[in-house]
KENU-268715 format. One record per residue (C-alpha): chain; x, y, z. Coordinates in steps of 0.2 Angstrom, whole numbers. Last residue first. Layout:
# KENU-268715
site lumfi A | x X | y Y | z Z
...
This chain:
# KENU-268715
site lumfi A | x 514 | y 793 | z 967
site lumfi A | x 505 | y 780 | z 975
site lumfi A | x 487 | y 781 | z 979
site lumfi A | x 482 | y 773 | z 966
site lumfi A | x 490 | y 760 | z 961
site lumfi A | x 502 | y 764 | z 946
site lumfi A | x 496 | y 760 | z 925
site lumfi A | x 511 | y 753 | z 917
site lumfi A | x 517 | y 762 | z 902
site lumfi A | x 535 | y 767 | z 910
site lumfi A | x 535 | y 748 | z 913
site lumfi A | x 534 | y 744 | z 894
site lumfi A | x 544 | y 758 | z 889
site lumfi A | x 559 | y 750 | z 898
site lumfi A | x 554 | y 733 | z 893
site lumfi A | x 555 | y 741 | z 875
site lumfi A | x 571 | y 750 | z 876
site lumfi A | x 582 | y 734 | z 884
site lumfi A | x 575 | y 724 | z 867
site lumfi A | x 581 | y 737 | z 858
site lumfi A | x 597 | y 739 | z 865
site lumfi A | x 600 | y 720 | z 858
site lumfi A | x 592 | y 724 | z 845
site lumfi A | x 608 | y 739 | z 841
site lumfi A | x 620 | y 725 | z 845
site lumfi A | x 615 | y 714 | z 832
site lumfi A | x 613 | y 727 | z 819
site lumfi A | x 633 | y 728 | z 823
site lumfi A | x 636 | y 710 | z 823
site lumfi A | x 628 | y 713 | z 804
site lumfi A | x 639 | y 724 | z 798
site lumfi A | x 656 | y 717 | z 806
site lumfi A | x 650 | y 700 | z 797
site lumfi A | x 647 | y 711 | z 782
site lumfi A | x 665 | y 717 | z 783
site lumfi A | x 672 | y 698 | z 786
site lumfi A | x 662 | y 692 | z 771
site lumfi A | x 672 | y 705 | z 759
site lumfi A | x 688 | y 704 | z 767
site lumfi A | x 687 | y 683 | z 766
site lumfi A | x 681 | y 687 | z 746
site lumfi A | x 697 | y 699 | z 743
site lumfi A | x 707 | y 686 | z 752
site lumfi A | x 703 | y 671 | z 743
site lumfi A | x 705 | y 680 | z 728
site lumfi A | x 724 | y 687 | z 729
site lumfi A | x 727 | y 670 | z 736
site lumfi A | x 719 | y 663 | z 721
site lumfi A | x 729 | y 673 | z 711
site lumfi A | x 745 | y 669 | z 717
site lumfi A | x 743 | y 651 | z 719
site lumfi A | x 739 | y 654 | z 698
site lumfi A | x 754 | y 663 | z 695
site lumfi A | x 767 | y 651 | z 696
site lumfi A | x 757 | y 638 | z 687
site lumfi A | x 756 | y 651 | z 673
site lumfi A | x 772 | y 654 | z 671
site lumfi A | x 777 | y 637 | z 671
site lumfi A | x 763 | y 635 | z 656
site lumfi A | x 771 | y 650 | z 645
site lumfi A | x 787 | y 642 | z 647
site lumfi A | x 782 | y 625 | z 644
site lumfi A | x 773 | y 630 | z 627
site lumfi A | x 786 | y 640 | z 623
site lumfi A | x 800 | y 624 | z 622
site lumfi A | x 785 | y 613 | z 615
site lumfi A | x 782 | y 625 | z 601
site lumfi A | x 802 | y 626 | z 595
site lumfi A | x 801 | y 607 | z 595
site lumfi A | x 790 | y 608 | z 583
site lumfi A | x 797 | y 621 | z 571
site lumfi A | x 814 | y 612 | z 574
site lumfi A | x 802 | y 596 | z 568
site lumfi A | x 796 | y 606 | z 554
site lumfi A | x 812 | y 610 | z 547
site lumfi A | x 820 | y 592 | z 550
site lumfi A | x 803 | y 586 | z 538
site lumfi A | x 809 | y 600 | z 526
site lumfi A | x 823 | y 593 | z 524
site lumfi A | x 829 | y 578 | z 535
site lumfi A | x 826 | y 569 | z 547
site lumfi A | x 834 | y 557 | z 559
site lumfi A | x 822 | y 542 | z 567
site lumfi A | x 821 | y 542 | z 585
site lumfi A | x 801 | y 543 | z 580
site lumfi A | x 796 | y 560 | z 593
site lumfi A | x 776 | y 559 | z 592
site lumfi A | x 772 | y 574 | z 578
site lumfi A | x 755 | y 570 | z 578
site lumfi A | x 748 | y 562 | z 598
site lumfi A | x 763 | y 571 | z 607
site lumfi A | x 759 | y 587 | z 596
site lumfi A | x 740 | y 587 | z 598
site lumfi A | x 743 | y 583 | z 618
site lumfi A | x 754 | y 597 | z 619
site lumfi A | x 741 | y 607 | z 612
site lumfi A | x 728 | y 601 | z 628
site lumfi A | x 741 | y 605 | z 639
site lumfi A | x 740 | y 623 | z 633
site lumfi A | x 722 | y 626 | z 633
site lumfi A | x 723 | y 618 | z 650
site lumfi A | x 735 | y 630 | z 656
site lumfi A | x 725 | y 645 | z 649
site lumfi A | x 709 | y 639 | z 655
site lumfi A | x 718 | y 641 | z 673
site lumfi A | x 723 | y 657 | z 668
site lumfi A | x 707 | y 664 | z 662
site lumfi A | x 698 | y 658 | z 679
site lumfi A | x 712 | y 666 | z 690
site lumfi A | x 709 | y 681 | z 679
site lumfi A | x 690 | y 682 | z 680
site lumfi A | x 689 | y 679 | z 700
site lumfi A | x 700 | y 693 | z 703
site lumfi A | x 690 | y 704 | z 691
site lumfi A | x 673 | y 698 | z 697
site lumfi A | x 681 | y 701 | z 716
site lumfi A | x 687 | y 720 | z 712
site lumfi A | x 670 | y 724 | z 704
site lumfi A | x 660 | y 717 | z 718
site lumfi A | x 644 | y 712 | z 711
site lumfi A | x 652 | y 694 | z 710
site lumfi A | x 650 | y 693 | z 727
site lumfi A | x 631 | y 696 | z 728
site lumfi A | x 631 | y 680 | z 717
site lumfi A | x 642 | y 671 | z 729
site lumfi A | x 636 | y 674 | z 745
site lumfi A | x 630 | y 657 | z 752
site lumfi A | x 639 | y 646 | z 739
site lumfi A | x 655 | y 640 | z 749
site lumfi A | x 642 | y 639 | z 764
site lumfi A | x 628 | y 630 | z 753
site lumfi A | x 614 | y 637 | z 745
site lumfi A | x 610 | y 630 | z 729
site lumfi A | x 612 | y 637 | z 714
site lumfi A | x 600 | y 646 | z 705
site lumfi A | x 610 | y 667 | z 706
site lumfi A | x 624 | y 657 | z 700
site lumfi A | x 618 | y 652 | z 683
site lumfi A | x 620 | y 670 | z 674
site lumfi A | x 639 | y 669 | z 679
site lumfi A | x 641 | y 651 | z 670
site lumfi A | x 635 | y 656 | z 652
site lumfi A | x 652 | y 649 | z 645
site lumfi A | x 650 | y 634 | z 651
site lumfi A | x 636 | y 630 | z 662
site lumfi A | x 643 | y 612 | z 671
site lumfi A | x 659 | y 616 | z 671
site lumfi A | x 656 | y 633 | z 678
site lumfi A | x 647 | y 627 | z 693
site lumfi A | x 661 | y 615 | z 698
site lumfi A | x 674 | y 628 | z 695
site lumfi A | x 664 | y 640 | z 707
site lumfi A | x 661 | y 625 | z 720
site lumfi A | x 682 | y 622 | z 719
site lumfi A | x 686 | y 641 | z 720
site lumfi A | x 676 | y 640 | z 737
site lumfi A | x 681 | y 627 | z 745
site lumfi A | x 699 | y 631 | z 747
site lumfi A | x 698 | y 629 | z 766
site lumfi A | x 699 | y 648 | z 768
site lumfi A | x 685 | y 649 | z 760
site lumfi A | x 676 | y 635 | z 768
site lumfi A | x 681 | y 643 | z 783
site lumfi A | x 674 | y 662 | z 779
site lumfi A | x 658 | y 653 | z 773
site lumfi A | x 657 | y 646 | z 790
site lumfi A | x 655 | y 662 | z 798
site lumfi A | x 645 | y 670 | z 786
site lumfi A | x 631 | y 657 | z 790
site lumfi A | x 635 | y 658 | z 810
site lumfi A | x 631 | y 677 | z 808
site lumfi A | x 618 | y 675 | z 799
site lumfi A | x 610 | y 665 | z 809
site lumfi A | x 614 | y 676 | z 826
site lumfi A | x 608 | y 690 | z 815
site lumfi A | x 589 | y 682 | z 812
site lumfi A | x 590 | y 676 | z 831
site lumfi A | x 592 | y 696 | z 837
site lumfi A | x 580 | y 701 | z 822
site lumfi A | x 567 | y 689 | z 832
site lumfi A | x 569 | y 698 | z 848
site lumfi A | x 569 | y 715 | z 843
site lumfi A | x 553 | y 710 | z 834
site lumfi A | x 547 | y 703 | z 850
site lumfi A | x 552 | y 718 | z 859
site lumfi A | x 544 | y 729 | z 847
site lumfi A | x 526 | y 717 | z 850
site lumfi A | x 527 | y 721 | z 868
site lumfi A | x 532 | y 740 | z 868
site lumfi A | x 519 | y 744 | z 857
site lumfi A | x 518 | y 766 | z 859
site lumfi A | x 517 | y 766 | z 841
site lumfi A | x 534 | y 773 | z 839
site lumfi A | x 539 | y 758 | z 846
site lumfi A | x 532 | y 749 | z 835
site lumfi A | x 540 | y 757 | z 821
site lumfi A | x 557 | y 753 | z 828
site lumfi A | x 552 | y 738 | z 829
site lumfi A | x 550 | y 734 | z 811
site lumfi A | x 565 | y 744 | z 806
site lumfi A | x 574 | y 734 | z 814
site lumfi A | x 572 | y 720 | z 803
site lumfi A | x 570 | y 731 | z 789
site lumfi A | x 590 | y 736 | z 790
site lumfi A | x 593 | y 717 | z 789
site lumfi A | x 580 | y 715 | z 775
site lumfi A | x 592 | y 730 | z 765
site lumfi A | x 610 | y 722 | z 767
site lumfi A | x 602 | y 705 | z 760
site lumfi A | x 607 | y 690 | z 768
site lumfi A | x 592 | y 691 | z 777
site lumfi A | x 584 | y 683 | z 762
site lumfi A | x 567 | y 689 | z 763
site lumfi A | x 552 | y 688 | z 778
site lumfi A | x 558 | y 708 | z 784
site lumfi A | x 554 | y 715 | z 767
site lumfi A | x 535 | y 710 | z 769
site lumfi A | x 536 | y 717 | z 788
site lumfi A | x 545 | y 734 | z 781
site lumfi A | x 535 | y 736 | z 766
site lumfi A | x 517 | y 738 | z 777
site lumfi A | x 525 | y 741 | z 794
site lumfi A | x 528 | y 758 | z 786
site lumfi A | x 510 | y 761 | z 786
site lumfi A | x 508 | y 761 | z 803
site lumfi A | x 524 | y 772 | z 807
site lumfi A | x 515 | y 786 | z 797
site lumfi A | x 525 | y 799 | z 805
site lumfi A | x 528 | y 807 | z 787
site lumfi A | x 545 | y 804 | z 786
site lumfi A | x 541 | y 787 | z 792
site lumfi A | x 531 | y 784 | z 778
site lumfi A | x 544 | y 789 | z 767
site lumfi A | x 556 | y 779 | z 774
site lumfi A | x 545 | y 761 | z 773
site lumfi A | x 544 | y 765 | z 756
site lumfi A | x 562 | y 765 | z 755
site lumfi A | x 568 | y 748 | z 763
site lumfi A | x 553 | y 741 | z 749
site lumfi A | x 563 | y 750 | z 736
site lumfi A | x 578 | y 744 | z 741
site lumfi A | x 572 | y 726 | z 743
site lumfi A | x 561 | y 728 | z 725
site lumfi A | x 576 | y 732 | z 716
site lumfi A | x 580 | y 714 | z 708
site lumfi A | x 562 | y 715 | z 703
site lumfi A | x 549 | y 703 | z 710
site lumfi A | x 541 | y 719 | z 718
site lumfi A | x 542 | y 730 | z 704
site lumfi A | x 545 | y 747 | z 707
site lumfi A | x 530 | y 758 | z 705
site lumfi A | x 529 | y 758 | z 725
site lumfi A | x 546 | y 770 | z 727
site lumfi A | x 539 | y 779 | z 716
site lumfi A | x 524 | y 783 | z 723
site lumfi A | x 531 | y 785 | z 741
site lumfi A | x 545 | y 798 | z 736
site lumfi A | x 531 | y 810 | z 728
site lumfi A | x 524 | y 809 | z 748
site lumfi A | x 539 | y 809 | z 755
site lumfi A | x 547 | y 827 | z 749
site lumfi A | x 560 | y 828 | z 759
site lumfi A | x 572 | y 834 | z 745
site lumfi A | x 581 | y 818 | z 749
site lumfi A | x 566 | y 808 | z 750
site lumfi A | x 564 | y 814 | z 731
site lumfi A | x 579 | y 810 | z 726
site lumfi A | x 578 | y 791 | z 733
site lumfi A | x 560 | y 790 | z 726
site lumfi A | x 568 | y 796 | z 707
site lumfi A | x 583 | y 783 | z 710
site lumfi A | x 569 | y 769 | z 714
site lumfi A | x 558 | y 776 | z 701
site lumfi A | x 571 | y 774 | z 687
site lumfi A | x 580 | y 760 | z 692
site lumfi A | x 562 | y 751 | z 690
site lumfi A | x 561 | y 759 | z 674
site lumfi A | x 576 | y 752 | z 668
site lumfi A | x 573 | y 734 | z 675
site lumfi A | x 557 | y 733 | z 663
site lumfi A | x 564 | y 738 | z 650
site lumfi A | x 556 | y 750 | z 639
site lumfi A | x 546 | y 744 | z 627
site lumfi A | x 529 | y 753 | z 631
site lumfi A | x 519 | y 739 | z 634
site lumfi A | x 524 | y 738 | z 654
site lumfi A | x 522 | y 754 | z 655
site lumfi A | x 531 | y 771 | z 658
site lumfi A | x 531 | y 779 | z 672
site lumfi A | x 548 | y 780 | z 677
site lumfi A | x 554 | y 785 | z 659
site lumfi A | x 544 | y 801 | z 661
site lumfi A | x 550 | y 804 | z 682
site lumfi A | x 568 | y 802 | z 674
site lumfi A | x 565 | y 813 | z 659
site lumfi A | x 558 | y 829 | z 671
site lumfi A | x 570 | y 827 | z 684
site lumfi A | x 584 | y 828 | z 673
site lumfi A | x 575 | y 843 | z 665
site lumfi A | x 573 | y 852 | z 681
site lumfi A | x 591 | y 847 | z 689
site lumfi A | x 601 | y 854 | z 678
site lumfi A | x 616 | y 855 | z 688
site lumfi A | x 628 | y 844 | z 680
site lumfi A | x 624 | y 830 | z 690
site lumfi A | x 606 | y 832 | z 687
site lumfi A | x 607 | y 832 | z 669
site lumfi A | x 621 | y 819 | z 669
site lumfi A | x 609 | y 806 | z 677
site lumfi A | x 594 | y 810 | z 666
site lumfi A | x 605 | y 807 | z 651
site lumfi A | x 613 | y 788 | z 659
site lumfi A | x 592 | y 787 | z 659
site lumfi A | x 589 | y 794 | z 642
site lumfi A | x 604 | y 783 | z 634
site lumfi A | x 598 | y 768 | z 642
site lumfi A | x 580 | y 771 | z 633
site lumfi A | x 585 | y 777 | z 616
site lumfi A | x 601 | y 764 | z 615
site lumfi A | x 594 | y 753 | z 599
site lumfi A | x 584 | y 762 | z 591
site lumfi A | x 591 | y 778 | z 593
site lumfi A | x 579 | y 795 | z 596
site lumfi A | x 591 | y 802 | z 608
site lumfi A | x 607 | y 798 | z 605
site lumfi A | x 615 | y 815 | z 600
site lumfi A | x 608 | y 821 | z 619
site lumfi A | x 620 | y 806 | z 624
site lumfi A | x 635 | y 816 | z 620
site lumfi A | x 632 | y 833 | z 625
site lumfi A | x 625 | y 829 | z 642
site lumfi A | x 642 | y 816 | z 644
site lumfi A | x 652 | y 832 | z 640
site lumfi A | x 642 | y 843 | z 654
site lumfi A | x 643 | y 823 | z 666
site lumfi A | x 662 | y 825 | z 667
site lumfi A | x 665 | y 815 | z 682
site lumfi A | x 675 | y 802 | z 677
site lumfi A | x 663 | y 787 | z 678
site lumfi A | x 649 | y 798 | z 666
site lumfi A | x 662 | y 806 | z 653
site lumfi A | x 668 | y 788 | z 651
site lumfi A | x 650 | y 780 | z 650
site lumfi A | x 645 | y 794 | z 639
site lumfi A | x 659 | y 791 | z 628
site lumfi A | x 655 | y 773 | z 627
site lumfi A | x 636 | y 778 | z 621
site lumfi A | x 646 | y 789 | z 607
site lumfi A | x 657 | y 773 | z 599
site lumfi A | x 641 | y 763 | z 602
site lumfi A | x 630 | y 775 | z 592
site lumfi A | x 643 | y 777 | z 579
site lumfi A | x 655 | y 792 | z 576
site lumfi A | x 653 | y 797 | z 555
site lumfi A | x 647 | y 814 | z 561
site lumfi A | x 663 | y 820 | z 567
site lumfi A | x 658 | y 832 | z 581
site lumfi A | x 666 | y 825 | z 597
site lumfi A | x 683 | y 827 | z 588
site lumfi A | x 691 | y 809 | z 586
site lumfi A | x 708 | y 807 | z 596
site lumfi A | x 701 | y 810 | z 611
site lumfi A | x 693 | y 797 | z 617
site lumfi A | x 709 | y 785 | z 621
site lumfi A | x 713 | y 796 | z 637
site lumfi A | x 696 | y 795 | z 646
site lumfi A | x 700 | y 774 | z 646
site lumfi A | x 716 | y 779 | z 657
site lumfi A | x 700 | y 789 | z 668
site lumfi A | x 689 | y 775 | z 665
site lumfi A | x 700 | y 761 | z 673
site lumfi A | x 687 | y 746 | z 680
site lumfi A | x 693 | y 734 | z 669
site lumfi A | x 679 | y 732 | z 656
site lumfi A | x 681 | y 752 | z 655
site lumfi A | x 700 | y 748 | z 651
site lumfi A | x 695 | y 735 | z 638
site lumfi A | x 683 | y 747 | z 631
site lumfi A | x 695 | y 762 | z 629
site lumfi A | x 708 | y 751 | z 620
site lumfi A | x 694 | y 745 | z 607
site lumfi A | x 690 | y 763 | z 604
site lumfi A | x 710 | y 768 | z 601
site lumfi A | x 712 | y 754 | z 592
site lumfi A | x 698 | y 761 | z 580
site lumfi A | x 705 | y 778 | z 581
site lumfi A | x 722 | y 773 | z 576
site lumfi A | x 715 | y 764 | z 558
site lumfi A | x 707 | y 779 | z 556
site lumfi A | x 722 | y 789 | z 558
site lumfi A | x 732 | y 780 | z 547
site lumfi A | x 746 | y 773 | z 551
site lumfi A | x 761 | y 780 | z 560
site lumfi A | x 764 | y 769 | z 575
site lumfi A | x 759 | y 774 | z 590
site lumfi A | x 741 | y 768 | z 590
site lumfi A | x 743 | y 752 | z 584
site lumfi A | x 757 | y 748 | z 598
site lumfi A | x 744 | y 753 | z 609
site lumfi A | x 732 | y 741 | z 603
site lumfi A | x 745 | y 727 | z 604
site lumfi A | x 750 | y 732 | z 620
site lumfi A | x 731 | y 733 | z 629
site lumfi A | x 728 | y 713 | z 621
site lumfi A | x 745 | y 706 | z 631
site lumfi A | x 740 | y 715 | z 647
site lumfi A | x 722 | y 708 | z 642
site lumfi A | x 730 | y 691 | z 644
């Protein structure tokens, strides 16, 4: 379908119209490739219209940045979103995609300076609420990296803790702690990360995080049993992954997703997050994060409404334009070759797209299978590292033993 959409716009642009007419389809044609995933074939339908024209809107110059932004060239993108500064309606996600060209450009003090000002911002302020919390967490992250642990810390605590960051956040807390040899105090996020979904790449890293930090503490006892507890957490898990790989391969899975979108309609995505666990379930939501698995996922769904779109229109012409066995003449002959004419594309464009569908699920099923398969190989290997854990800590514990005296 977006094959079909992608010609028609580069037939626009190649004919000899007028070049505002060609800078439009050259815009909608650098959307649908940035929808998809392509920035740099997106890079080439910019540049038609000179950066300077005055008459470009805010949403033609926030797509710029985007481009500029995936591709690598953060000076343009600088350019670009500092004439955005100020808008209405992009002033807040222009000054953090800003912030984020600053410092991959190299200019690190004022991209610093305009992502630590949006990350304190309040709750009143306007700003969204998920923005800030990217703010601090990426601020946190860079400041960890400059081994600055302390600044890190504060950020990292300004993030929301019912946010959809909060995990990560949490994960880095615990870091900057540690970078400070305060193992105690990194128990503090790490044990309230550790009680969340262990599905989550950043709770499994907290579960041994928690002994590690009690081994650090010279509590051999109570790292064991956190070693111990993290070894039953990834044997679940484990098992859970597990049977969503065979409900998968089973065909379960594009059956629960169809179920689900049936139910929601067009707003099905936004429901997954609510549905109920189950093994075709499980992963779902974290899934569709996958660019590669919403796109897959996307195009076997299009073509299966395709075919029902189509079925339903043979339907219409069954139901009006029944055959009568009746000759006809005139413009009622017309109008049945017209018909008839319909029916013969119709059941082309449908064979196809039975031929196709098998293919995409396939294409689907395997991408989701990789997908579960790598976190399974994730998690076995957390798994392992417990299990050494648990070896460490009785070690440590009988180094701690106090001898007899008297023997040496």
């Amino acid at each position: 379908m977006f094959d079909r959409v992608r010609r028609g716009y580069e037939g626009v642009i190649s004919k000899n119209l007028f070049q505002s007419v060609r800078d439009d389809a050259a815009s909608h044609l650098a959307r649908i490739y940035m929808r998809g995933d392509e920035p740099e074939k997106a890079l080439g339908h910019i540049s038609s219209t000179a950066e300077s024209d005055s008459e470009l809107s805010e949403e033609e110059l926030f797509l710029r940045a985007q481009i500029y932004t995936s591709t690598g060239k953060y000076p343009e993108a600088v350019n670009v979103l500092r004439r955005l500064e100020g808008s209405e309606s992009y002033e807040n996600f222009a000054e953090y995609n800003l912030a984020i060209a600053l410092l991959q450009s190299g200019q690190e003090s004022e991209g610093l300076e305009k992502l630590g000002k949006l990350g304190k911002a309040s709750n009143e302020s306007g700003v969204d609420l998920a923005l800030i919390d990217k703010a601090n967490l990426l601020m946190g992250s860079l400041m960890l990296e400059k081994k600055q642990p302390v600044l890190a810390k504060k950020h990292f605590n300004r993030v929301r803790l019912s946010g959809p960051y909060s995990n990560k956040a949490l994960l880095g807390s615990g870091w900057a702690d540690v970078a400070q040899n305060r193992y105690d105090h990194a128990l503090v996020p790490w044990t309230a990360l550790s009680k969340r979904d262990v599905s989550d790449k950043y709770v499994q890293e907290s579960l041994l995080g928690v002994p590690y930090a009690y081994s650090k503490l010279k509590l051999p006892g109570r790292a064991n049993l956190q070693y111990s507890k993290a070894i039953e957490a990834f044997d679940g898990e484990m098992a859970r992954l597990d049977a969503s790989i065979k409900s998968v391969e089973s065909g379960q899975f594009l059956l629960k997703v169809f179920r689900i979108g049936s139910k929601s309609g067009s707003d099905w995505a936004s429901k997954l997050r609510n549905v109920k666990k189950t093994p075709e379930t499980q992963y779902l939501w974290e899934l569709l994060l996958s660019n590669d698995i919403q796109r897959s996922l996307d195009n076997y769904m299009d073509l299966d409404a395709s075919v029902r779109k189509i079925q339903e229109w043979e339907r219409y012409l069954d139901g009006n334009f029944a055959k009568s066995g009746q000759p006809a003449s005139g413009g009622l002959a017309k109008a049945g070759e017209n018909v008839q004419r319909l029916r013969g594309s119709m059941k082309k464009s449908k064979k196809n797209a039975y031929a196709l569908l098998p293919k995409q699920r396939k294409l689907l099923e395997a991408l989701v299978i990789d997908e579960l398969k790598h976190r399974r190989k994730k998690v076995t290997e957390y798994r392992v590292q417990a299990g050494i854990g648990v070896i460490a800590s009785y070690e440590n514990a009988d180094n701690q033993k106090v001898l007899p005296r008297g023997i040496e």
